[in-house]
N, C-alpha and C positions, 0 to 999 in steps of 0.2 A: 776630751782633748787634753794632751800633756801640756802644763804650764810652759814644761821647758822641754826641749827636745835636740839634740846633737845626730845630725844623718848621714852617714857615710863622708866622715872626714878622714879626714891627710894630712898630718902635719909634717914639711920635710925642713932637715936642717943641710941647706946646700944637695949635697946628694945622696943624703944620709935620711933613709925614712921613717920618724920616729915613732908616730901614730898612723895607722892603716887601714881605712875603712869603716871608722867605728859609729855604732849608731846606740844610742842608749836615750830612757827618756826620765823625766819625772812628774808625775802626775800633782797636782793642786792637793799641798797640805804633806805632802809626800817629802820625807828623809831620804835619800840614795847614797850609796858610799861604793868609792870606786878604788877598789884593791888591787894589789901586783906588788913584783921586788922593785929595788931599786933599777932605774935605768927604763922601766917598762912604759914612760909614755904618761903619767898620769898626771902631775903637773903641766907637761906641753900640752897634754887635752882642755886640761883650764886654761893656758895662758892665750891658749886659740881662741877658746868660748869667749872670753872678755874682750879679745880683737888687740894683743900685744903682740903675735903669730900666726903670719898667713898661712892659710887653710886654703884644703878642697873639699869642696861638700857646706852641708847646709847647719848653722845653728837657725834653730826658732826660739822664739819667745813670744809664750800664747797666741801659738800659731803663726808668725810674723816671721817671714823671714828677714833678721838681722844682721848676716854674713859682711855684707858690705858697710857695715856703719863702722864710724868711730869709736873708738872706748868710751868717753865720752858719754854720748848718744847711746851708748848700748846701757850707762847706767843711768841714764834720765829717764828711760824706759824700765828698767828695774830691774836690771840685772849686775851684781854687786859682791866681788873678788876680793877675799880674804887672803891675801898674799903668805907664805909660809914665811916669810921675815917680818911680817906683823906692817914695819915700814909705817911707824908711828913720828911725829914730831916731837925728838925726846924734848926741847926745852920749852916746848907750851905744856900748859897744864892738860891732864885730864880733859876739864869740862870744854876748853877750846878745840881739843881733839877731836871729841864727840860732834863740836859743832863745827867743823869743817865738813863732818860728813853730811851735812844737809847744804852744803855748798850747791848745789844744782838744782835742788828746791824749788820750783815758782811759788809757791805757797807757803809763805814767812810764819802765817797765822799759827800753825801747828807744830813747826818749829821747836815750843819751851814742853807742851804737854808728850811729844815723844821723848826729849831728854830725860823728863819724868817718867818714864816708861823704859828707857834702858837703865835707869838706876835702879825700876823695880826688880827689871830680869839681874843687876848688877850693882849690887849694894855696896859693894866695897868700892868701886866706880864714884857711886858718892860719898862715902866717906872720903875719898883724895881727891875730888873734882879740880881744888885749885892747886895740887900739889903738878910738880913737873912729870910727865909723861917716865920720863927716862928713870924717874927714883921709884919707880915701880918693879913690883917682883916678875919673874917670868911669868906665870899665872895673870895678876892683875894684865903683865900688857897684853897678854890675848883674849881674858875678857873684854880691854878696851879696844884691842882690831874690830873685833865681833860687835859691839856697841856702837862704836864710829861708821862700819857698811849698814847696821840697822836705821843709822840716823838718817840715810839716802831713803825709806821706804821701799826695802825690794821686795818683788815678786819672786826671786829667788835668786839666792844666798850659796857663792861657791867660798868650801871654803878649803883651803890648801892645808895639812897636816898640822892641823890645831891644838894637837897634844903633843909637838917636837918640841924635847929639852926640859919638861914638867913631871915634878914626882908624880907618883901614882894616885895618890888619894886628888892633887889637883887637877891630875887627867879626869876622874870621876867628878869632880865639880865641874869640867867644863863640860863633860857631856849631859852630863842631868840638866844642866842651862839652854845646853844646842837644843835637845829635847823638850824643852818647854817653849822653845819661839814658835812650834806647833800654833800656839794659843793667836799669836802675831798675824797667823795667815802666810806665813813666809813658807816656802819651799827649800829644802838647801837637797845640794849633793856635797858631799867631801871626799876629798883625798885624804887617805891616812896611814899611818904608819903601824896603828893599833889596832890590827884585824878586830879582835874581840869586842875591845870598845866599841868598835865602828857598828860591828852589827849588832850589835844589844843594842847600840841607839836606830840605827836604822829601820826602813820597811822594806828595802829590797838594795840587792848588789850586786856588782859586773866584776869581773876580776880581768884584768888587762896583763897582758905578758907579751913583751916582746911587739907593743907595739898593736896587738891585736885581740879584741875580745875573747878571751877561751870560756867565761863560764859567767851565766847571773841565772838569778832568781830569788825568793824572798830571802829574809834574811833568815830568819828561823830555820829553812833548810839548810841556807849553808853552812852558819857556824857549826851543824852536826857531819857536815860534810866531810868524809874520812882524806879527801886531796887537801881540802882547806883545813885542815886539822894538821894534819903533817906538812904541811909547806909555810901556813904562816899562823898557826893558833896555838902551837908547840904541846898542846896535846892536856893543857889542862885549863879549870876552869876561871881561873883567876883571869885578869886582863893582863894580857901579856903584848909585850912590841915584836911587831911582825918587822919585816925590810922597808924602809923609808922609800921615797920617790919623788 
């Protein structure tokens, strides 16, 4: 059974239909990254799945239909949105950041030994723990988005264009990190901007255009994939930035 699952949704704006029918899943332990140009739908498909935009059609979470809940309630349950602006508390530090994300918590006890646990995945997190949020580099504050939704305990991890605005070598530190919460039991899909990135870290992809699934399957095929080579992987091996969204 997929952890996480999205079934023939609809997202409209007024009369204007952004996303159209789309149905994609991610299975337990499982990376997905959801490609397209800019304008094609792939943020409005997150900001549906988190319950910020009404939809048609069904989200699950293992197996549970959550469509009608609150955002809220959809992350008490464990489902937990990496916003593309990060949307950090620049004048708390760090370690308060981290720890508003276990704000919904019932279970106080485990609380200090996870913080301990996103400083391992994010060491530099604890070297600034008490420094202010906001005197942080672009890199550090998206380690600390990523850190602050691990503090919630999710079952799976959206995360919105995690490499926007970051030099290249800090894009690859943040993917070798995303890649290792594998170890966590977390599930993610992402949005991204960095085709290649994406799928060297992923295990499988959709490609959205226009609103409507045109292509997935694992990852390994597609990055050799001669449509997905010329449209957004510019044809060499390096990590290159594909069209935002």
């Amino acid at each position: 059974m997929s952890v996480f699952s999205i079934d023939n949704v609809s997202v409209s704006y007024g009369k204007v239909e952004a996303v159209r029918d789309v149905s994609l899943n991610v299975e337990p332990g499982q990376i997905v990254t959801l490609l397209g140009p800019n304008g094609a739908g792939k943020s409005t498909l997150l900001l549906a799945a988190i319950g910020l935009l009404g939809l048609r059609g069904r989200v699950r979470l293992q197996g549970r239909d959550i469509s009608a809940l609150a955002v809220e309630d959809r992350v008490e349950r464990g489902l937990c949105l990496v916003p593309e602006r990060r949307e950090l508390f620049s004048e708390m530090s760090v370690q308060d950041n981290l720890l508003l994300g276990a704000y919904s918590r019932p279970d106080r006890r485990t609380v200090k030994a996870d913080l301990y646990q996103v400083f391992r995945h994010f060491p530099r997190l604890e070297e600034r723990c008490k420094q202010a949020a906001g005197t942080l580099s672009g890199g550090e504050r998206q380690m600390l988005a990523i850190g602050r939704a691990l503090m919630a305990k999710p079952k799976v991890l959206l995360l919105d264009e995690p490499s926007l605005g970051l030099a290249p070598l800090i894009v690859r530190e943040i993917f070798r990190t995303i890649a290792s919460l594998r170890e966590l039991g977390v599930s993610i899909l992402i949005v991204e901007q960095n085709a290649r990135a994406a799928l060297e870290t992923a295990d499988f992809g959709y490609v959205l255009e226009t609103g409507e699934i045109v292509q997935s399957g694992p990852s390994a095929a597609l990055v050799h994939d001669p449509k997905l080579i010329a449209a957004y992987l510019g044809g060499n091996s390096s990590i290159t930035a594909a069209a935002s969204g």
